[in-house]
VOGU-3710 file (C-alpha; in Angstrom, 3 decimals, decimal comma):
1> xxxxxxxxxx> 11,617/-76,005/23,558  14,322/-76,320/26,272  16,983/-74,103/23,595  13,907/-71,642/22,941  13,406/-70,570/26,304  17,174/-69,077/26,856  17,394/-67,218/23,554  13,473/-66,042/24,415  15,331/-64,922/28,051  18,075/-63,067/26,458
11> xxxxxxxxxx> 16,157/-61,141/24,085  13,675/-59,707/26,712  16,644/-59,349/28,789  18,250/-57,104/26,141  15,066/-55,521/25,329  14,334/-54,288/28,814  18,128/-52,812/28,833  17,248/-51,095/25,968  14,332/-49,664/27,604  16,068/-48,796/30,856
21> xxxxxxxxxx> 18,611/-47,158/28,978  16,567/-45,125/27,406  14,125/-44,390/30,501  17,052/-43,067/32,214  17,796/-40,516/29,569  21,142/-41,688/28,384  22,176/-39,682/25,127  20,757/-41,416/22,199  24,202/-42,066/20,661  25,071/-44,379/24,156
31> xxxxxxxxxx> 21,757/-46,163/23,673  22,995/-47,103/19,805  25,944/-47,901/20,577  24,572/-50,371/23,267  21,904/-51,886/20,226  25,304/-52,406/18,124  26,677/-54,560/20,816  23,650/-56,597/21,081  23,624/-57,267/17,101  26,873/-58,608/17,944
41> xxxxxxxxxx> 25,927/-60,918/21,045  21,771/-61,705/19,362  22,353/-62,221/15,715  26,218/-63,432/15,859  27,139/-60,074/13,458  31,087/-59,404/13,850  30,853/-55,833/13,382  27,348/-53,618/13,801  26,312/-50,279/13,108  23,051/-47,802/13,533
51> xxxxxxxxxx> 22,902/-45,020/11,340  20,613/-42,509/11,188  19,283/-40,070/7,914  19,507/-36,451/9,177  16,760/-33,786/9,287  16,149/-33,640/5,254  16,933/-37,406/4,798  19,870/-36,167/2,327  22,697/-38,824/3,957  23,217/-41,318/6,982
61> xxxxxxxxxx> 25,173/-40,575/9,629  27,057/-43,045/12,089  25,580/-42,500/15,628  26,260/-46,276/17,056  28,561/-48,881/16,434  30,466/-52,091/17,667  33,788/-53,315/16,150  34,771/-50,995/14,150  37,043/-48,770/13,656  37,449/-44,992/13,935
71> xxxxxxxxxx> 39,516/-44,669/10,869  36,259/-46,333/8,526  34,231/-44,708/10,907  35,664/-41,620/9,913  35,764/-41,998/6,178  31,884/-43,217/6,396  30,732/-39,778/7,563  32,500/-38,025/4,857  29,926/-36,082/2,934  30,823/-37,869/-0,186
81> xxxxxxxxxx> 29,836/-41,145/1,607  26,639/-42,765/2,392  24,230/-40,658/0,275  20,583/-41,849/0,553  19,568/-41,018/-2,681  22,856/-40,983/-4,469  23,847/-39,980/-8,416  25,297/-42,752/-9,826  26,012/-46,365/-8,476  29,643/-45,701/-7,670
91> xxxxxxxxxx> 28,430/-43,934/-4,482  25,418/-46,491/-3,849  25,627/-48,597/-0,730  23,402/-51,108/0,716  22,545/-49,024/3,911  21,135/-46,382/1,347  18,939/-48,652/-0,608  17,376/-49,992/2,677  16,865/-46,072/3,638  15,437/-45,441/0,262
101> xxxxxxxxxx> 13,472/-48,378/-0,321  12,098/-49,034/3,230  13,837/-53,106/2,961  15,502/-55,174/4,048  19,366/-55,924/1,902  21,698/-58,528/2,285  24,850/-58,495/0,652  26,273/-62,348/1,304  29,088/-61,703/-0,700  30,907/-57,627/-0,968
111> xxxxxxxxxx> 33,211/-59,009/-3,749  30,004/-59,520/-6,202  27,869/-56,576/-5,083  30,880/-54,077/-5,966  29,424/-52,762/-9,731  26,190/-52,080/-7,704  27,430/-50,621/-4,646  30,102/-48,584/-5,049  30,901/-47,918/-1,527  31,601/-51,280/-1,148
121> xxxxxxxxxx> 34,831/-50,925/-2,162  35,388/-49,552/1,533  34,744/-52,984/2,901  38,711/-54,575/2,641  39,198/-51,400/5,003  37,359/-52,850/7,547  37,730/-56,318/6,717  34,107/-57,533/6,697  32,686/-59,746/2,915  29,152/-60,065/3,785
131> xxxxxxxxxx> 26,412/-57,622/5,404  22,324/-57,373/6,248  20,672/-53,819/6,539  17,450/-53,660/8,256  15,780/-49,924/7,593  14,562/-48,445/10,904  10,995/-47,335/9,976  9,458/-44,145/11,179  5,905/-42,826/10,627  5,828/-41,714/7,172
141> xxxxxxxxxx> 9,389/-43,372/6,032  12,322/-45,142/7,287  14,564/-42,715/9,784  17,698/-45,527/9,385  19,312/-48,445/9,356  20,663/-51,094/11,092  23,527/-53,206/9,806  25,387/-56,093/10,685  28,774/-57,354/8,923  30,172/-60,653/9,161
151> xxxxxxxxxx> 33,741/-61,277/8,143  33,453/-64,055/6,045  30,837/-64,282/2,915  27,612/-65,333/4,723  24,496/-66,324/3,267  21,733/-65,195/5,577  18,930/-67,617/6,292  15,184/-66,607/7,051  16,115/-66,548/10,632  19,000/-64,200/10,714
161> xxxxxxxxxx> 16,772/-61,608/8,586  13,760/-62,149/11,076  15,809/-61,062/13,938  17,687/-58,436/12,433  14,218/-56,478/11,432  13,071/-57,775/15,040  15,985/-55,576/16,575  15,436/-53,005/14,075  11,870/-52,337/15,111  13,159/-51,931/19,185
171> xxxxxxxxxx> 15,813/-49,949/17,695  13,091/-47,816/15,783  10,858/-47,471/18,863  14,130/-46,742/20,946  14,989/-43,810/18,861  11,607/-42,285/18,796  11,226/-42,598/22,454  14,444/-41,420/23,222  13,896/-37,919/21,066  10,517/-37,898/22,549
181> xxxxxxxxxx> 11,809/-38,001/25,360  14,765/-34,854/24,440  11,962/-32,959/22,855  9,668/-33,285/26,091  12,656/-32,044/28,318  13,685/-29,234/25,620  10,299/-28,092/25,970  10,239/-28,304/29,760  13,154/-26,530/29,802  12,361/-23,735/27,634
191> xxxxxxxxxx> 8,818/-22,880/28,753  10,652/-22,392/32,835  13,192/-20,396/30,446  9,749/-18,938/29,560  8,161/-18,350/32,968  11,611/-17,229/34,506  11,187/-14,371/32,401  7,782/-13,588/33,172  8,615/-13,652/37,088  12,000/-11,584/36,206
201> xxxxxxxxxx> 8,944/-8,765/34,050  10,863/-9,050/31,173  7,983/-8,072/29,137  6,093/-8,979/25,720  9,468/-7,996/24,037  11,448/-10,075/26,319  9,571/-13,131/25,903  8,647/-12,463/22,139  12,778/-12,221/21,539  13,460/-15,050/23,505
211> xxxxxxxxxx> 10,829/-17,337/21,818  12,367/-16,377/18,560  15,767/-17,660/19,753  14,242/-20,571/20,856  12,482/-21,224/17,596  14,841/-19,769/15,376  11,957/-18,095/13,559  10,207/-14,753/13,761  7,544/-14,541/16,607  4,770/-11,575/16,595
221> xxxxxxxxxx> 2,024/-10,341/18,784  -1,022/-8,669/17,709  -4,368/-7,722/18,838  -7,387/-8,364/16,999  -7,325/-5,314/14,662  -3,810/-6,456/13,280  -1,587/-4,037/15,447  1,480/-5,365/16,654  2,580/-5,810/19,948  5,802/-7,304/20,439
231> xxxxxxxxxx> 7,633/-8,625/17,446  11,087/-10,601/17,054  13,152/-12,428/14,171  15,961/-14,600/14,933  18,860/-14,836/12,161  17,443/-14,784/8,782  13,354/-15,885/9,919  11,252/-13,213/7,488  9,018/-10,594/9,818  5,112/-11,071/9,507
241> xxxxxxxxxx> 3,795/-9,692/6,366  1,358/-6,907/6,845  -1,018/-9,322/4,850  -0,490/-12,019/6,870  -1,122/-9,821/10,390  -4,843/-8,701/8,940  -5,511/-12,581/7,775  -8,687/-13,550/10,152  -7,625/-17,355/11,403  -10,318/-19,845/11,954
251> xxxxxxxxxx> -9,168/-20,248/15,170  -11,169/-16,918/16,196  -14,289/-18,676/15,127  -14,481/-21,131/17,543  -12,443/-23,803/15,935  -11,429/-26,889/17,622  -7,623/-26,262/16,619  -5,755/-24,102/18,779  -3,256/-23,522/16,298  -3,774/-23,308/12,848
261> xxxxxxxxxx> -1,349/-23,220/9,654  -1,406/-20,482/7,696  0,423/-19,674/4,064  0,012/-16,082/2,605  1,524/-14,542/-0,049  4,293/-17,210/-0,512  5,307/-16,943/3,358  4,459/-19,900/5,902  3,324/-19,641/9,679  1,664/-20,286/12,390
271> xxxxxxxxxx> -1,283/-18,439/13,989  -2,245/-19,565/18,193  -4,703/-17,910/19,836  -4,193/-15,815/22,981  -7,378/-16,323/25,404  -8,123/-13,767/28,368  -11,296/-15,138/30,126  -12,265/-17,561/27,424  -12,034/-14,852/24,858  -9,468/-14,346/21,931
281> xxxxxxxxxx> -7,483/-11,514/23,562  -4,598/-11,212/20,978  -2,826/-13,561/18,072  0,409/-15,043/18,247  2,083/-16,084/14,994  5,237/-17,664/14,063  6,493/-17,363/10,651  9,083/-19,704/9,053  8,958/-22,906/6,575  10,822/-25,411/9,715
291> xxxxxxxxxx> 9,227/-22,824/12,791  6,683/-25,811/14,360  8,274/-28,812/12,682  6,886/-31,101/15,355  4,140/-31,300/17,991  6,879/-30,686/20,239  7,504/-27,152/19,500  4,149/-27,011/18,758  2,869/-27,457/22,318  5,512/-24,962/23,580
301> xxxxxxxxxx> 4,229/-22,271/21,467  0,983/-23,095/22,348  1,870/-23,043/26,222  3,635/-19,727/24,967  0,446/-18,222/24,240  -1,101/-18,946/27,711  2,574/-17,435/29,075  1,539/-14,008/26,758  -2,234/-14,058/27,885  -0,784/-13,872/31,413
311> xxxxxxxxxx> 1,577/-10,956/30,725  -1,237/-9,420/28,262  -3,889/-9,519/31,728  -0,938/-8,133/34,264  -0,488/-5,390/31,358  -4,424/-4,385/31,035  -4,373/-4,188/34,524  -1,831/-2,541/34,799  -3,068/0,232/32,380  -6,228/0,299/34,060
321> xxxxxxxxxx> -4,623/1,488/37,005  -2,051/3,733/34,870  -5,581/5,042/33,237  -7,894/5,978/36,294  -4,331/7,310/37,958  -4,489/9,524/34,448  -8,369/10,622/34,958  -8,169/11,158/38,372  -4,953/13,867/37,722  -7,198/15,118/34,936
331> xxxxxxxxxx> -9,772/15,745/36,830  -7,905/18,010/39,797  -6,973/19,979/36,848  -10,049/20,703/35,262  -11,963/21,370/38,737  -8,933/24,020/39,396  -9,278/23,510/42,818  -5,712/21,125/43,096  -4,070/24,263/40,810  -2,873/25,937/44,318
341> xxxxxxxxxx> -0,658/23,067/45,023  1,224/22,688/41,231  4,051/21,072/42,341  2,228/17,605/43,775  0,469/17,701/40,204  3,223/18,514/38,304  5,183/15,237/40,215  1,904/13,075/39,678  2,146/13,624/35,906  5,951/12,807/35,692
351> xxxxxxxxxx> 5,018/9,493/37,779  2,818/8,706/35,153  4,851/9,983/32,385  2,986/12,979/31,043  4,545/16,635/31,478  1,896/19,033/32,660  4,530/21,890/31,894  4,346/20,893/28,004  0,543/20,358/27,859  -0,978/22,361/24,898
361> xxxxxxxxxx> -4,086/21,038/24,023  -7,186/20,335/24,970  -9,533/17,897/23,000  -13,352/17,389/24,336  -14,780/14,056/22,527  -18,433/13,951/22,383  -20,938/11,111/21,508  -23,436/8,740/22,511  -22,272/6,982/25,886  -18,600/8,300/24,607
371> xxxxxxxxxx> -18,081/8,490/28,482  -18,273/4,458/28,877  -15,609/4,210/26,374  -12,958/5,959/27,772  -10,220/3,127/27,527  -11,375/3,017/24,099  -10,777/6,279/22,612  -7,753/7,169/24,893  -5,409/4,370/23,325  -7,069/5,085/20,081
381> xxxxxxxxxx> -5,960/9,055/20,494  -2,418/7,846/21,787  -2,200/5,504/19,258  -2,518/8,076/16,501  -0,056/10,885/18,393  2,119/8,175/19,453  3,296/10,060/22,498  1,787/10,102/26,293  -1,766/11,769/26,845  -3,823/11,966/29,611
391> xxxxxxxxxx> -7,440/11,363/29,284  -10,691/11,738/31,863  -14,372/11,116/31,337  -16,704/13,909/32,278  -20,439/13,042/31,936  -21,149/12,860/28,256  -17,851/13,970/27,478  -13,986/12,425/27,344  -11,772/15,014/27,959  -7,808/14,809/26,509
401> xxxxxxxxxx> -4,864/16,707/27,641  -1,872/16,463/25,137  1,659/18,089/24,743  1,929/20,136/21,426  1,198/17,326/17,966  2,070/18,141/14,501  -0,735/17,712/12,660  -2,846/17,298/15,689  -6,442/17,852/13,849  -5,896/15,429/10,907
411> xxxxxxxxxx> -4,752/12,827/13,882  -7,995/13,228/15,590  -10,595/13,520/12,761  -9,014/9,926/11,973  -9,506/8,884/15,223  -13,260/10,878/14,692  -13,739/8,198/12,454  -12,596/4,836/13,363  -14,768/5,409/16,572  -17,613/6,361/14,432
421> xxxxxxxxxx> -17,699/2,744/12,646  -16,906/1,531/15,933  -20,204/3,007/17,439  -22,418/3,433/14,275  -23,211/6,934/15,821  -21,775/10,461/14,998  -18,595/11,735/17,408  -17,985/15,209/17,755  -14,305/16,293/18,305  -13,443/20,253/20,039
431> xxxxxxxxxx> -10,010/21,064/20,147  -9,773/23,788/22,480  -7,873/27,027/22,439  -3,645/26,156/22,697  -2,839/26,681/26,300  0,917/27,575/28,115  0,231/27,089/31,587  -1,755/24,746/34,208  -3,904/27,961/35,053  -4,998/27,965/30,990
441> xxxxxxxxxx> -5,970/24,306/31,130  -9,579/24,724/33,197  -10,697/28,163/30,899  -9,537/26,185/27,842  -11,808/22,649/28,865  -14,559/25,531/29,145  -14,681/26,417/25,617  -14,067/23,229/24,024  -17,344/22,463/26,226  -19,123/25,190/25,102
451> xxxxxxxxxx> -17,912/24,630/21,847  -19,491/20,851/21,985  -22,483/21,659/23,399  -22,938/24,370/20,371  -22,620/21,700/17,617  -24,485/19,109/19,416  -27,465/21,840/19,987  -27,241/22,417/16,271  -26,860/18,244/15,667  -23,747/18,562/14,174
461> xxxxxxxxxx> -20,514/16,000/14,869  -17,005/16,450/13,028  -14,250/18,421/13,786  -14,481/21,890/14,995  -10,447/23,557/16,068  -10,496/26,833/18,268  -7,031/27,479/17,882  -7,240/30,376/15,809  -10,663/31,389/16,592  -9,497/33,761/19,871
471> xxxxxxxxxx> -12,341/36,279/20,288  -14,651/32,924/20,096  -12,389/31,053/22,600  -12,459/33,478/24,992  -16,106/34,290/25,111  -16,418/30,615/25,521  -13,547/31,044/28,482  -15,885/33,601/30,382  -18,900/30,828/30,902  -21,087/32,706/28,251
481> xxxxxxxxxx> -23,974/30,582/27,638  -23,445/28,273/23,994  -27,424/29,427/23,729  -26,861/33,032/23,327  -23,605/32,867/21,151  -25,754/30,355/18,992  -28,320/33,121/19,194  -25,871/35,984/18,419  -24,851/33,721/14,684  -28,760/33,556/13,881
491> xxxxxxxxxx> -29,844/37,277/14,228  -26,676/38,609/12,269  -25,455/35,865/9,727  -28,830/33,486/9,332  -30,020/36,805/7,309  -26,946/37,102/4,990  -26,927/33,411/4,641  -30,699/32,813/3,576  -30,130/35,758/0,915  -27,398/33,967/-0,531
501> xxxxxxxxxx> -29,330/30,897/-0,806  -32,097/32,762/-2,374  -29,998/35,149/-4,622  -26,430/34,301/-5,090  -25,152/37,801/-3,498  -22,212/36,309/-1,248  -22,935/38,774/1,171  -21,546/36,326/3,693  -18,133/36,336/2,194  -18,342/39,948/1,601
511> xxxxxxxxxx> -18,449/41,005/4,778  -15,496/38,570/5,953  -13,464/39,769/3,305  -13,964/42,950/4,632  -13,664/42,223/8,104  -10,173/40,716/7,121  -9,244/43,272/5,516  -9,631/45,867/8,278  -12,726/47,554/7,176  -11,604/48,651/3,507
521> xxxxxxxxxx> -13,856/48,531/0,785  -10,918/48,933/-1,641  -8,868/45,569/-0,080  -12,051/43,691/0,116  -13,167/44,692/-3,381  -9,310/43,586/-4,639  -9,495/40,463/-2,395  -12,769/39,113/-3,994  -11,778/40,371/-7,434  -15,335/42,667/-7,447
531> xxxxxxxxxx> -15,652/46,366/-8,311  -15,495/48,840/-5,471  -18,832/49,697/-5,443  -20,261/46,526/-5,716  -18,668/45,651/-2,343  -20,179/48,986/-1,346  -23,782/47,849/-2,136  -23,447/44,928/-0,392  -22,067/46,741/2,735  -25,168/48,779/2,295
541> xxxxxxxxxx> -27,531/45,701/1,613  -25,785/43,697/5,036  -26,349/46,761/7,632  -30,182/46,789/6,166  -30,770/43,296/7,063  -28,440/43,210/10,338  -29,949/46,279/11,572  -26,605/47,681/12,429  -24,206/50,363/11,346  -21,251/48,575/10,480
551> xxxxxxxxxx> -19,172/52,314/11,464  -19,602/50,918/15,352  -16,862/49,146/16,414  -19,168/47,187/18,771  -21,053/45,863/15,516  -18,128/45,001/13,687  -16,809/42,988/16,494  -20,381/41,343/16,905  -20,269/40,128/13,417  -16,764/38,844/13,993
561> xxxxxxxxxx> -17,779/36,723/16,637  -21,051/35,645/15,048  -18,911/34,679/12,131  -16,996/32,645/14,200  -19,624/30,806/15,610  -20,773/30,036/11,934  -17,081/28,674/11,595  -18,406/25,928/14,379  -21,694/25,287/13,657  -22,188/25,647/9,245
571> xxxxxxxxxx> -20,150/23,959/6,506  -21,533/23,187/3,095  -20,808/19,223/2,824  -20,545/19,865/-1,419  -17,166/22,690/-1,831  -16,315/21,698/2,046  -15,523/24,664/4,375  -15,805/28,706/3,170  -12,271/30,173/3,079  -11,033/30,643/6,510
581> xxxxxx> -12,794/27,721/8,542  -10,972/25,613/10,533  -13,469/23,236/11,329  -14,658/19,816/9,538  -17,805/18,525/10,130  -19,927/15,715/8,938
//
């Protein structure tokens, strides 16, 4: 008992250095290299070592050691050396097997263990003939080893192996607190890299590139419809595939795991939730085979994702502000009262990036409540233009003020849509007359208005264009009533149209042909591919059931404009629109 009791003292004493040592954050290779010593000074070993497998547990590496020396320290880490899962015996060694096999090897004699071990033959180098290695087990396998030489052959009793795998396991526990320990500051450190940025309004791209870095993988943003936000790949990391960004995580259905794993289309990742208010506000994902090896990096992306809710909330309110800034400005120009002082709107726009001098179009959205979802249909509109707009509600109506768009009407009429399954109700879209001018922007809201409120008496929705349909826009311009201009299409073209339906006798596109073609029967007749007279007759057959004599100018303009009413208000949803329209409708 009395020889127990000092060895028992020595052993917590080097224990608790251990611990110290490690508490204080010394570098993992000066802890090692303090457990090699102790080997020495516990277990009587002449020489020690600790080496650790690296991160795909393909070879050891020296990290501590005690009595050797640098030169067969040096010729140890050679790559051909120390293998852990080597091709032929000749480049076996004992510290290997213990690796591979998770057990404890002892060696009491080099000379005889040569034909087994090849790098054995290393061991007159160093001068040791006998050796123990104790693996250092990890969670799922062993991480290294821990060996002891003695310079003379040695045959080691019960005892000596007992304490070796004792020191082993506080050499095991060591290690994983120490890199707990470096992962926990890492962390630390990178999420106040994190926050730094924030306070310094780097924004989403900032942060997204710099968790990239971090991660050495490639980090993406998107809201809940698959868009993305912010997106950034560090050195080779593969972006997120398209089919990965519309993949629907469990995490948005209320699962317990904030972050879930994720493997699409060959490619794996990593898919957090952003919350905003205890609701799934956006998806981050990080894509990469080795992106969130450990809970570690794990719990940084995860305190990543609260860093991007908190920039995601200062941007929506941001754009809140940015968007009643952009309805109020909309607003003074529609009224026209605010058009005497141009220059203070003209310098409100550029503050909120929108040039009132290049505004050329004028876009009335209609629909049920469309009014309540103004932020809605503005970023949807934007979206699709991908340029600045400015965008107001005015009672039932949003109103839309954009520069000049290519393709502007196939841009909204898919827009016309996606807030149509958004709804479940039919949207009406008016483009109004093009104007040039602030002055044109109040006149041209007018008959987009009028224009609305004619489709929506007529329960219509779709896509009606007045860009070409001048005699039309201006009427609408002047305040005329949508009631009479409605009434104007019904007592000239509702006759033509009901005898076509009942007979075939395209008097409707008669007369336009011969509207377009400036009153001649002759260009009319060659335009629809018809005998003279037959266009004759039907001249003759459209003034009987007008009631007019199509030789007045004032009638001929009359049926101009009533035809360009029809334009708004009739398609036929089987051959689509009648030559000339340049509307869509439902």
């Amino acid at each position: 008992m009395t020889m127990i009791v000092p060895v028992l003292r020595t052993w917590m004493r080097a224990v608790s250095e251990i611990s110290r040592s490690v508490n204080v954050g010394d570098p993992l290779e000066t802890v090692l290299t303090r457990i090699a010593d102790l080997a020495r000074e516990l277990i009587g070993f002449d020489l020690s070592a600790v080496m650790l497998a690296d991160e795909a547990s393909n070879r050891l590496d020296v990290i501590g050691w005690s009595g050797l020396s640098d030169d067969y320290i040096e010729r140890l880490r050679n790559d051909s050396f120390l293998q852990i899962r080597p091709a032929a015996p000749d480049t076996d060694s004992p510290a290997a097997r213990a690796v591979r096999d998770g057990v404890t090897i002892m060696i009491s004699d080099v000379a005889r263990e040569s034909e087994t071990y090849g790098r054995l033959g290393l061991a007159p180098m160093q001068g040791y003939r006998s050796l123990v290695a104790s693996p250092l087990h990890g969670t799922d396998c062993p991480i290294g080893v821990l060996v002891g030489y003695s310079t003379a052959p040695r045959s080691y009793g019960a005892a000596d192996v007992e304490l070796t795998e004792l020191l082993a396991e506080q050499t095991a526990t060591a290690i994983h607190t120490a890199r707990y320990r470096a992962r926990r500051d890492w962390a630390e450190q990178q999420h106040r890299r994190l926050m730094q940025l924030v306070l310094a309004e780097a924004g989403m791209d900032g942060l997204v590139d710099a968790l990239a870095e971090i991660l050495a993988a490639s980090v993406t943003v998107t809201d809940l419809d698959g868009r993305i936000l912010a997106s950034s790949a560090a050195g080779d990391a593969p972006a997120l595939p398209q089919r990965l960004a519309e993949h629907r995580p469990k995490t948005d259905r209320h699962s317990a795991d904030v972050t879930e794993h994720v493997s699409l289309a060959g490619t794996e990742g990593w898919v957090t939730r952003v919350m905003i208010g205890g609701e799934v506000a956006a998806r981050l994902w990080v894509v990469g085979d080795q992106a969130i090896p450990d809970t570690t990096r794990l719990r940084l992306v995860e305190q990543f994702a609260l860093v991007t809710g908190i920039e995601l909330l200062t941007a929506r309110h941001a754009l809140e502000i940015e968007e009643r800034l952009s309805g109020d400005l909309l607003s003074d120009v529609l009224r026209g009262a605010a058009l005497a002082r141009p220059r203070v709107l003209l310098e409100r726009g550029n503050a909120l990036g929108f040039s009132l001098e290049n505004a050329r179009n004028v876009v009335v959205v209609r629909g049920e409540r469309i009014g309540e979802q103004l932020s809605t249909v503005s970023r949807r509109v934007q979206h699709a233009v991908r340029t600045k707009i400015l965008a107001s509600s005015n009672g039932d109506d949003v109103v839309l003020l954009l520069p000049e768009i290519r393709d502007l009407g196939a841009a909204l009429d898919g827009v016309r849509n996606q807030l149509e399954q958004t709804t479940a109700s039919p949207v009406s879209i008016v483009i109004a007359p093009p104007v040039h001018c602030l002055e044109d922007i109040p006149p041209a809201y007018r008959a987009a208005q009028g224009a609305a409120q004619l489709r929506a008496n007529a329960g219509l929705a779709g896509l009606a264009d007045l860009r070409e349909l001048s005699v039309l826009g201006l009427m609408l311009m002047a305040d005329t009533p949508p009631a009479y201009l409605q009434r104007l299409a019904d007592q000239l073209i509702a006759p033509l149209a009901d005898q076509d339906a009942r007979r075939d006798s395209q008097l409707v596109t008669t007369l336009r042909a011969w509207l377009r073609a400036g009153f001649s029967t002759a260009q009319a007749a060659a335009a629809l591919t018809v005998h003279v007279n037959t266009v004759g007759q039907r001249l003759v057959r459209i003034e009987h059931l007008v009631q007019r004599d199509l030789k007045i100018a004032d009638t001929r303009l009359d049926l101009q404009l009533a035809l360009h009413v029809r334009d708004i208000l009739h398609i036929d949803p089987a051959r689509g629109a009648e030559p000339g329209y340049r509307h869509q409708a439902r």
